[in-house]
N, C-alpha and C positions, 0 to 999 in steps of 0.2 A: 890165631886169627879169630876174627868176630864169628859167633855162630849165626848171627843174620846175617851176613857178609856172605859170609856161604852158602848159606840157604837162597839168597838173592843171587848169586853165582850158578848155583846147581840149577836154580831154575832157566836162568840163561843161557844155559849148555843146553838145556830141553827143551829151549825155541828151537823156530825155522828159521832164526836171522842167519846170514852167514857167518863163516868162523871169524872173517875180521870186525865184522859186526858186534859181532859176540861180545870178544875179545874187548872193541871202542866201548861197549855199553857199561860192562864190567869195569872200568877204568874208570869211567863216567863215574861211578858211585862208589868209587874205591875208598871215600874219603867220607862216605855220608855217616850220619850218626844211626845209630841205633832208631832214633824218635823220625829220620826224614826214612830208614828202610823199613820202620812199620808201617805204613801206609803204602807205599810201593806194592812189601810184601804181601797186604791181604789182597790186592786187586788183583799180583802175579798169580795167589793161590788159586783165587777164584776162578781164573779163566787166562792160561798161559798166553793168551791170543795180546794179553796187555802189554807182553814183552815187545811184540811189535808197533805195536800203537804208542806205545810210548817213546821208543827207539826211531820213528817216521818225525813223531811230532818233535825228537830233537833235531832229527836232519830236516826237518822244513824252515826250523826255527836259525839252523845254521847258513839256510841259503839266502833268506830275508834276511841277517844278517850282512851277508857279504855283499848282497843285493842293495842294501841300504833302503829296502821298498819298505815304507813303513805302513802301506795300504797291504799287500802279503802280509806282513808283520800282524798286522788288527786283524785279519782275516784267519789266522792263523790262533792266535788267542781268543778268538772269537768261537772258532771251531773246537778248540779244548776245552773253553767254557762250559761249551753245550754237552760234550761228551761227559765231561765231570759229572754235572747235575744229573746224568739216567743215573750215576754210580750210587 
């Protein structure tokens, strides 16, 4: 297996998301490349609190979806926007 894969693994076992969380998140990026878990990776390193934040911003991004509310939807990439930019 990839050694970022893991490393981006190991760190998500070292969140406070729950185990099935866990588990969705790790799936989520089961497929990513190398070049989309470097970037992940330094944010995870820096401050494991990403794991969550990242992990909400896709279930929000899933309920606007299902919701078909494209004003949530804006509001939501709105709020990642701003988040990115302190990064």
């Amino acid at each position: 297996m990839d050694k970022k894969f893991d490393l981006f693994k190991d760190l998500v076992l070292k969140s406070d998301l729950s185990d099935e969380d866990k588990f969705t998140f790790v799936m989520l990026f089961s497929r990513s490349t190398d070049e989309e878990l470097d970037v992940v990776l330094k944010l995870m390193k820096e401050d494991l609190d990403w794991v969550k934040k990242m992990f909400r911003n896709y279930k929000m991004k899933i309920e606007a979806k299902i919701s078909k509310d494209s004003k949530k939807w804006d509001d939501i990439l709105a709020r990642e926007k701003k988040l990115l930019d302190t990064v």
